[in-house]
C-alpha positions as CSV (number, residue, x, y, z in Angstrom):
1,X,105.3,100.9,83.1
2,X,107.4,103.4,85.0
3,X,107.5,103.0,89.0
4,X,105.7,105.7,90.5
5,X,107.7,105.8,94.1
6,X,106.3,109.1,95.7
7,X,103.2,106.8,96.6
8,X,105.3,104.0,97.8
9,X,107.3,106.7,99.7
10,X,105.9,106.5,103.1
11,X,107.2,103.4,103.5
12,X,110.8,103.8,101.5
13,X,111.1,106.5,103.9
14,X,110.9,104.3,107.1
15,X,113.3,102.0,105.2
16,X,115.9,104.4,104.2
17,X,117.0,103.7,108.1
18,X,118.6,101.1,106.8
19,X,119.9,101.6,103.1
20,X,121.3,98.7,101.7
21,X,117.9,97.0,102.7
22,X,115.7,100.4,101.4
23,X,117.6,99.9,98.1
24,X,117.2,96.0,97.8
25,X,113.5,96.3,98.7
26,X,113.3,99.6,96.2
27,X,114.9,97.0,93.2
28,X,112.9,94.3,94.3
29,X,109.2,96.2,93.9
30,X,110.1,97.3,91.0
31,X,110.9,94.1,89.4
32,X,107.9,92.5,90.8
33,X,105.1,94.9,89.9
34,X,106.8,97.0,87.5
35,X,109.4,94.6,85.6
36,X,108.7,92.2,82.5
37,X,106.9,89.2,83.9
38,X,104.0,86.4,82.9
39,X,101.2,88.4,84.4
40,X,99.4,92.0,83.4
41,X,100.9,94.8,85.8
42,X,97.9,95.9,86.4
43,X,96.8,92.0,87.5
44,X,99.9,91.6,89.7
45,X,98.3,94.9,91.2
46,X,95.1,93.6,91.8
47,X,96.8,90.3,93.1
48,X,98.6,92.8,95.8
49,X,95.7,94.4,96.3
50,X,93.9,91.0,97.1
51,X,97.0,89.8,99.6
52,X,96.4,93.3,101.2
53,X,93.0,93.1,102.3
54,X,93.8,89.7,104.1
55,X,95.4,91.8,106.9
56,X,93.6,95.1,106.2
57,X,96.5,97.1,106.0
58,X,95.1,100.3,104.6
59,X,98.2,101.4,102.7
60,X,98.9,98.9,100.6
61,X,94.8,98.9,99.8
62,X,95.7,102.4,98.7
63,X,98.4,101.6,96.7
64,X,97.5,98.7,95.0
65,X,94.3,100.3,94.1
66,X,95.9,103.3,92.5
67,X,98.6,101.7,90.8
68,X,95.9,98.8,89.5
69,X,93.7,102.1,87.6
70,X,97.8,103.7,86.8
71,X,98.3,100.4,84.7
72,X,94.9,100.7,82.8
73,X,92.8,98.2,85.0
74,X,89.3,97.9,84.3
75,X,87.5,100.0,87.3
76,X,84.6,98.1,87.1
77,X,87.6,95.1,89.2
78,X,87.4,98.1,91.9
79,X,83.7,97.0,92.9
80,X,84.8,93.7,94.2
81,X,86.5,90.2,93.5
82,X,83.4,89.0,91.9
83,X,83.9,91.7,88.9
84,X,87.5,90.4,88.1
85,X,88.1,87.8,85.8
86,X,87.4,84.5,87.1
87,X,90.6,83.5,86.7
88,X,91.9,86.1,89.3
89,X,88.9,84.5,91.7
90,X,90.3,81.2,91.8
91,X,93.5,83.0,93.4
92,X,91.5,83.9,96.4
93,X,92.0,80.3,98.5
94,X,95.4,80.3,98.1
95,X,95.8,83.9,99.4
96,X,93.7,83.1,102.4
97,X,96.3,79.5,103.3
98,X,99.3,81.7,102.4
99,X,98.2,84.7,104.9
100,X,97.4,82.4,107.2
101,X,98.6,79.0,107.0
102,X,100.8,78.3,104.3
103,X,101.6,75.1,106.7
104,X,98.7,73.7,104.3
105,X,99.5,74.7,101.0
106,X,99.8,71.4,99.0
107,X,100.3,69.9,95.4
108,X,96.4,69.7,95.3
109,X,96.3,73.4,95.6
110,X,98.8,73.4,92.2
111,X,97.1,71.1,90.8
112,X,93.2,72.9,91.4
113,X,95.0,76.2,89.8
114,X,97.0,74.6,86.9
115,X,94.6,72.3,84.9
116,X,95.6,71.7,81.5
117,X,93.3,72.6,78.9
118,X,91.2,75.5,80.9
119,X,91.9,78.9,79.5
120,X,90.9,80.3,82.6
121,X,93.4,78.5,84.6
122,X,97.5,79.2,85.5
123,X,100.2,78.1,83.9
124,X,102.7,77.2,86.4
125,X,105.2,80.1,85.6
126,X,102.2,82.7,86.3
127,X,101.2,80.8,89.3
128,X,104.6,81.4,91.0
129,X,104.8,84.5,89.7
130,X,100.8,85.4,91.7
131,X,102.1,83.6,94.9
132,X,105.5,85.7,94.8
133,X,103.5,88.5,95.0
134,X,100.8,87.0,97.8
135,X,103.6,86.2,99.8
136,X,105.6,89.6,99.7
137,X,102.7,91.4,100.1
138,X,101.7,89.7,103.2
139,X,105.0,90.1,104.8
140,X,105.1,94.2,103.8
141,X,101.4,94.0,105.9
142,X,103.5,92.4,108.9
143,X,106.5,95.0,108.5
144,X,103.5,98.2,108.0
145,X,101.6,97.1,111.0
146,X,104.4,96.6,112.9
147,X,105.9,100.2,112.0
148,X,102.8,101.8,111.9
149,X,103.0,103.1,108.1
150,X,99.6,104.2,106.9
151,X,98.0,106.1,104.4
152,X,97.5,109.8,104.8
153,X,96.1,112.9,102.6
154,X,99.4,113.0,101.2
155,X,99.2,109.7,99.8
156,X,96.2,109.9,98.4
157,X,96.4,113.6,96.9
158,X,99.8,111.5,95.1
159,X,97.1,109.4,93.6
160,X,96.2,112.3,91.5
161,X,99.1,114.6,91.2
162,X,98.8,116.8,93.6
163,X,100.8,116.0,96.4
164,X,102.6,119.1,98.0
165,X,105.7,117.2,99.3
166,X,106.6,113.3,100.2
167,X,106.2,112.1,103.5
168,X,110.0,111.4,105.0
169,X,110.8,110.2,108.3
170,X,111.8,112.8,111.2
171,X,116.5,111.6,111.6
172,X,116.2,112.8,115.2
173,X,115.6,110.4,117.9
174,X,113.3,111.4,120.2
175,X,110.0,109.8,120.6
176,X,107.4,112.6,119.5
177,X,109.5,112.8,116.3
178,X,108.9,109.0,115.9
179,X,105.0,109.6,116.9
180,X,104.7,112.4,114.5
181,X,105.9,109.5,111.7
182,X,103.7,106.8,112.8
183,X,101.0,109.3,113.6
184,X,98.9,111.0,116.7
185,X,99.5,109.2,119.7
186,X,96.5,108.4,122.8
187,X,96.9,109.3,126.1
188,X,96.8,106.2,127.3
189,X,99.4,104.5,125.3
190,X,101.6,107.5,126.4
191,X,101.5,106.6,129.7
192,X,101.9,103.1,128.8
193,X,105.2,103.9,127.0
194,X,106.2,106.4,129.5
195,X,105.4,103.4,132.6
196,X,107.4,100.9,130.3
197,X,110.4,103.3,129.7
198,X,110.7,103.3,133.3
199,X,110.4,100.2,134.9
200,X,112.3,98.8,131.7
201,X,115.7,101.3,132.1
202,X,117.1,97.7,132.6
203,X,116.1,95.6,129.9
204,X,118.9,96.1,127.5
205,X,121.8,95.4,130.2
206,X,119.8,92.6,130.6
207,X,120.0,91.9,127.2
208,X,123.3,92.2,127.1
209,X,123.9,90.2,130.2
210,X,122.3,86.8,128.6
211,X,124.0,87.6,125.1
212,X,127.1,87.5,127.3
213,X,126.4,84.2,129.3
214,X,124.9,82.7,125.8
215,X,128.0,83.8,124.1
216,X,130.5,82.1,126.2
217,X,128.3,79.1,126.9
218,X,127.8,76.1,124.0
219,X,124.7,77.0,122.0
220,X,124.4,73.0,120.9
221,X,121.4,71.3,121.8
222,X,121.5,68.8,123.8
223,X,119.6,65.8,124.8
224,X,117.3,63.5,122.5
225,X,115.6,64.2,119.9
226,X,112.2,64.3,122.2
227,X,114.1,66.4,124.3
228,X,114.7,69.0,121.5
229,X,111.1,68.8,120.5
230,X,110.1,69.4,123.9
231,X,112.4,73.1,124.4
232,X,110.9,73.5,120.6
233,X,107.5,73.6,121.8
234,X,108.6,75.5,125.2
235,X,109.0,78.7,123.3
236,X,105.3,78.8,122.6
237,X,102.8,80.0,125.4
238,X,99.2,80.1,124.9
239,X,99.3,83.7,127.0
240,X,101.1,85.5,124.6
241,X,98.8,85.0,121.3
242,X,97.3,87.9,120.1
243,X,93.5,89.3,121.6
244,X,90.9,88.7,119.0
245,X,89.0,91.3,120.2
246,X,92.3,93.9,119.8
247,X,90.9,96.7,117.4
248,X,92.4,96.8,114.4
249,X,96.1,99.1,113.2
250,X,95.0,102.4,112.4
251,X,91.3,102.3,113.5
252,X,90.6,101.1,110.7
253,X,87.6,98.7,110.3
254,X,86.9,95.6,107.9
255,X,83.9,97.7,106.9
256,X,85.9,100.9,106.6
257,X,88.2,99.3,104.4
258,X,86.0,97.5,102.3
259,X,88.4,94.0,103.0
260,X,85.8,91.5,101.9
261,X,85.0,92.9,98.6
262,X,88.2,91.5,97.0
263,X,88.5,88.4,99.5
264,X,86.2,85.8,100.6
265,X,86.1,84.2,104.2
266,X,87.4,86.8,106.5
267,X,86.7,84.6,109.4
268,X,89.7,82.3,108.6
269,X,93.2,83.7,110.5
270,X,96.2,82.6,111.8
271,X,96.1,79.0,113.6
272,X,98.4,78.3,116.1
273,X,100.4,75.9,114.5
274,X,100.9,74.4,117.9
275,X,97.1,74.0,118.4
276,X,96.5,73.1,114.9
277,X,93.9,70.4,114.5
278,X,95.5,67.4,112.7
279,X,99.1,67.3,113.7
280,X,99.5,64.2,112.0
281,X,98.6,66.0,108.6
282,X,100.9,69.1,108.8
283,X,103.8,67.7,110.7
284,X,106.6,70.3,112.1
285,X,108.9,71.1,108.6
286,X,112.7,70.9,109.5
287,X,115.1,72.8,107.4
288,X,117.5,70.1,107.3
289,X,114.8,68.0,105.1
290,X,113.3,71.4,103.0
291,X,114.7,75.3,103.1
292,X,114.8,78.1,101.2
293,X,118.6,78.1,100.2
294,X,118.8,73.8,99.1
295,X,115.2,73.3,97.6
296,X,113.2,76.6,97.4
297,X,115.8,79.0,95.8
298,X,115.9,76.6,92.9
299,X,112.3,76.2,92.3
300,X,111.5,79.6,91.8
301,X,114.8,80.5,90.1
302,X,113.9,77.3,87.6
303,X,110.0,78.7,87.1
304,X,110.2,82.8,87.2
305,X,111.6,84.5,84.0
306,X,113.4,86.9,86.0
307,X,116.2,85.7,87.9
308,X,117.0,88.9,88.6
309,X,114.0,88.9,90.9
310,X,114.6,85.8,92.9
311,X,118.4,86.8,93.8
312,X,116.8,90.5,95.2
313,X,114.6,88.2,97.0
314,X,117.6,85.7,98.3
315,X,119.7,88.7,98.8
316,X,116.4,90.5,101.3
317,X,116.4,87.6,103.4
318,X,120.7,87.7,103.5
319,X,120.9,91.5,104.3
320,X,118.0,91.2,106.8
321,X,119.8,88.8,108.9
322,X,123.3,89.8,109.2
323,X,122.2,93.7,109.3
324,X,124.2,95.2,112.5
325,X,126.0,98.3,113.6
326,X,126.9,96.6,116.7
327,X,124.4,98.4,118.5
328,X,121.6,98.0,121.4
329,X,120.4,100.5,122.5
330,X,122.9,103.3,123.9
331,X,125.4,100.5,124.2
332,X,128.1,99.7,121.4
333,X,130.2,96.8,120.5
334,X,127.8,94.7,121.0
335,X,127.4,91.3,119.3
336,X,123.9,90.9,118.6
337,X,124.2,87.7,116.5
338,X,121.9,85.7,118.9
339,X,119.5,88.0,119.0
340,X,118.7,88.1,115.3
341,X,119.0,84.6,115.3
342,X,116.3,84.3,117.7
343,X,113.9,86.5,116.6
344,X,114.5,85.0,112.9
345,X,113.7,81.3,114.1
346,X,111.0,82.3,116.7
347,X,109.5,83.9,113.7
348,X,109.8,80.9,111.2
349,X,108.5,78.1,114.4
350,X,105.4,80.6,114.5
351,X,104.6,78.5,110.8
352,X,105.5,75.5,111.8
353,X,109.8,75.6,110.9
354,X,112.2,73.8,113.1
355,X,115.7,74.1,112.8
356,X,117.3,70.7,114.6
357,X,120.9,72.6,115.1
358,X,119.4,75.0,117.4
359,X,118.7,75.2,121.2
360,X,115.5,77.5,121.3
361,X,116.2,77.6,124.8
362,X,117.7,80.6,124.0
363,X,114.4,82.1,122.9
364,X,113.7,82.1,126.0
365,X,116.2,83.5,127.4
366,X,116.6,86.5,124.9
367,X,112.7,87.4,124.1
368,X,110.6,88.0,127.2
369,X,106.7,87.3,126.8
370,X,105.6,90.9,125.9
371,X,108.6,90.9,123.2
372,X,107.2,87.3,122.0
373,X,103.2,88.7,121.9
374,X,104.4,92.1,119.7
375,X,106.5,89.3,116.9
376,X,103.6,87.1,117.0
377,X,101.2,89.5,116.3
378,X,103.2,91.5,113.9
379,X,104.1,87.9,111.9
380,X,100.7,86.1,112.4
381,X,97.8,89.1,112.7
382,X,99.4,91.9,111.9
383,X,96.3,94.3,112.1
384,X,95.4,93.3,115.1
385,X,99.1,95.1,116.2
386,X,98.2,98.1,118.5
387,X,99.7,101.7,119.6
388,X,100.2,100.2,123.2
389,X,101.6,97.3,122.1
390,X,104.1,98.9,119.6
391,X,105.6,101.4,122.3
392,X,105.6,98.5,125.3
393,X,108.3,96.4,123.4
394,X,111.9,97.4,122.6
395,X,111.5,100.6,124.7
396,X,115.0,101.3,125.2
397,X,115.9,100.0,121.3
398,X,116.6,103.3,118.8
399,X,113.7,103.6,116.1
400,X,116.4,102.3,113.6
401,X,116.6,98.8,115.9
402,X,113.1,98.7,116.3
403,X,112.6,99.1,112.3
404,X,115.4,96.4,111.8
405,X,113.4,93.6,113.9
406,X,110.3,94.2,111.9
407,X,112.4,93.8,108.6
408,X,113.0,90.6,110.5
409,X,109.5,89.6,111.2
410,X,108.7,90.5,107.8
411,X,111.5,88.3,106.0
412,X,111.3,85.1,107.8
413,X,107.4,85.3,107.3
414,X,108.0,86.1,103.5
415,X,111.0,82.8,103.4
416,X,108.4,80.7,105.6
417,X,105.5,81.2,103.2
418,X,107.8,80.6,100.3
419,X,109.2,78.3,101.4
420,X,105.8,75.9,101.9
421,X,104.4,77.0,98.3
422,X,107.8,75.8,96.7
423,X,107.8,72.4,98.5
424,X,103.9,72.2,97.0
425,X,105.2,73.1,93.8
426,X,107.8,70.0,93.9
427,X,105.3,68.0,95.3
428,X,102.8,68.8,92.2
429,X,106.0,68.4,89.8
430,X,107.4,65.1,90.9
C-alpha cells in the first residue's frame, strides 16, 4: 500500500525543524504501517488507532481511522472494539499497561496472547510486531500533545481528496507565527506566556550558568548505593504531577472523540511509579541489568521480519539524543549535553528506569519544577497537556528547541516502553 503523507503532513511539517529526525521518523512510518510485515495494514491501523484513543489525541484518531478504511478495513470495526475481530480485542489490556504502565508488562501477558493451538491468538512475531506499533503510537501522542499538532478541515478534507493545500509550519520565529501552527490562542494563556516571558528573561543564563558549574565539576555519583537511591527518588515531587481535573489538549472530550469505543477501562492512567502500590512487585529496573542497546535491540531485531525497521527505530532514539546546534536560546556555543541527558533520564525514571552511573542531582539542578510538570505530563498524560502549560515552560527556548525536547520526551517514553515488553518477551521465552 502506498504511504499517503499529505495526511500525516501536519506533523512531518513540525518535524521538518529538524530533518535528519523528520526523515528517520518519515522511513520509519512507512515501514511500520506501510512496509511488508506479519499483520494486515489495515490491522496495524486499527492497532494505532486503538493506542491513539488511550491518550485521546484527536489526530492520530483521524489518521488511523482513515488510513484503516484506505487499506480496505471492514467499516463496520469503525463502530467500536467490540466489532473487530476478537483477536484484535484481546490486544486491548496490553495497550492500556503499555500506555500507562508498561512497568507491569510480564511473561504472563505473552503468554495470555500467544497460546498455542488458538487460531484467534498471536504468534509471537505478530505480537511484537502489534506492541511496536502500541508503543510508537503512544510516544507520537506524547510528542502531538506536547507540540500541539491537531487535526484541522485540512486534514480531514485530505481524507477525501480534496484538500486545497498541506498544512506547513510558519520558518519565522515569532510567537503568533508559532500560535497560528498550534492553533488560536486564549487570552489568558497570553498573558500567562507574556508574564512568563518576563519574569523568565533569565532563565536561560541560568541555564547556562549550572551547565557551566556541572561541566567543570565531576558528574560521578557519590556516596552508597542508598545514597544514590535516595537523590534517585529526590527528582520526584508529588507537586509537580499533572491535575486530573486539567481539560483535555485541544478541547477535546472523551465523549467528543469517541475514545472508549475502541478501548476498554478509560479510568486506568499513569501511576506514579514512585507511589505505585506493590514496590516489592515492580522493583526500580536499572539499565546496567536490562536496556535497550544489550537485551532489547536483540529481541526485536531476532523476532520482527524487518530489520530494517528496528535499526530506524535504534537509529530515532540515537539521533534524538545527540541532536544539537549548540544552541539555547539566543546564545551559541553552548554545550547542551547535560541538558539532554537530563531530560532523557528524567523521562525514563518517570517508568520506573534507573541509570546507577548517574548523579540525578543534576536533574535538579538543570529542570526547575514547572519544566519537570510540562515532561511529566507530556510523557505520562499527555492529553491532559494544556495551552498555559505549553507557553510557561522553555519561554526563552526557539520553537525548533522546544520541538527537539518533545522528540525527547517522546523517544525515551517509546525506549522505556520497549524496553519492558522485550524483557517480558525473554521472560516468556526462557
Amino acid at each position: 500500500m502506498e504511504e499517503n503523507w499529505e495526511i500525516w503532513q501536519p506533523l512531518l511539517s513540525c518535524l521538518e525543524l529538524h530533518k535528519g529526525y523528520c526523515s528517520n521518523v518519515r522511513e520509519m512510518l512507512s515501514s511500520m504501517f506501510y512496509g511488508e510485515g506479519p499483520l494486515p495494514i489495515a490491522h496495524r491501523q486499527y492497532i494505532a488507532l486503538m493506542a491513539a484513543c488511550r491518550h485521546h489525541c484527536e489526530f492520530l484518531i483521524t489518521v488511523h481511522k482513515a488510513e484503516f478504511l484506505r487499506a480496505g478495513g471492514d467499516p463496520e470495526w469503525l463502530k467500536g472494539l467490540h466489532k473487530a475481530s476478537e483477536k484484535i480485542q484481546h490486544l486491548d489490556e496490553i495497550n492500556r499497561v503499555l500506555a500507562h504502565r508498561p512497568w507491569l508488562t510480564e511473561a504472563a501477558h505473552i503468554k495470555e496472547l500467544c497460546r498455542v493451538g488458538n487460531s484467534k491468538n498471536w504468534s509471537l512475531n505478530e505480537l511484537v510486531c502489534g506492541a511496536l506499533i502500541l508503543s510508537r503510537t503512544h510516544s507520537l501522542c506524547s510528542f502531538i500533545h506536547a507540540c500541539g499538532v491537531h487535526s484541522d478541515f485540512q486534514i480531514v478534507a485530505a481524507m477525501n481528496g480534496e484538500a486545497e493545500q498541506p498544512l506547513t509550519l510558519p520558518r519565522c520565529n515569532s510567537l503568533d507565527s508559532r500560535r497560528s501552527f498550534k492553533g488560536p490562542t486564549s487570552t489568558a494563556a497570553k498573558r500567562q506566556s507574556d508574564s512568563s516571558s518576563s519574569s523568565s528573561s533569565g532563565r536561560v543564563p541560568a541555564l547556562l550558568a549550572q551547565l557551566q558549574e556541572l561541566n567543570v565539576a565531576s558528574s560521578e555519583p557519590n556516596g552508597s548505593t542508598e545514597e544514590k537511591i535516595r537523590v534517585f527518588n529526590s527528582v520526584h515531587d508529588e507537586q509537580s504531577l499533572p491535575l486530573e481535573n486539567t481539560r483535555m489538549n485541544g478541547g477535546g472530550s472523551e465523549c467528543d472523540l469517541g475514545c472508549g469505543a475502541f478501548t476498554g477501562a478509560l479510568n486506568y492512567r499513569y501511576e506514579d511509579f514512585f507511589n505505585r502500590a506493590n514496590h516489592a512487585a515492580s522493583p526500580t529496573l536499572k539499565i546496567h541489568d536490562f536496556s535497550w542497546e544489550n537485551q532489547g535491540f536483540g529481541v526485536f531485531g531476532q523476532l520482527v521480519n524487518s530489520t530494517e525497521l528496528i535499526d530506524l527505530i535504534d537509529h530515532g532514539f540515537s539521533i534524538a539524543q545527540a541532536l544539537t546546534y549548540k544552541t539555547m536560546g539566543s546564545h551559541a556555543d553552548v554545550d547542551t549535553t547535560k541538558y539532554r541527558v537530563a531530560v532523557w533520564n528524567y523521562i525514563l525514571s518517570l517508568f520506573g528506569i534507573r541509570y546507577d552511573d548517574y548523579n540525578y542531582a543534576e536533574v535538579n539542578k538543570l529542570l526547575d519544577r514547572r519544566m519537570k510538570t510540562f515532561i511529566k505530563t507530556s510523557a505520562c498524560l499527555p492529553e491532559r497537556v494544556t495551552v498555559n502549560l505549553r507557553e510557561s515552560v522553555m519561554v526563552d527556548f526557539s520553537f525548533s528547541e522546544k520541538v527537539h525536547v518533545n522528540m525527547l520526551i517522546s523517544e525515551a517514553r517509546f525506549q522505556a516502553s520497549l524496553n519492558y515488553f522485550s524483557r517480558a518477551v525473554m521472560q516468556f521465552m526462557t
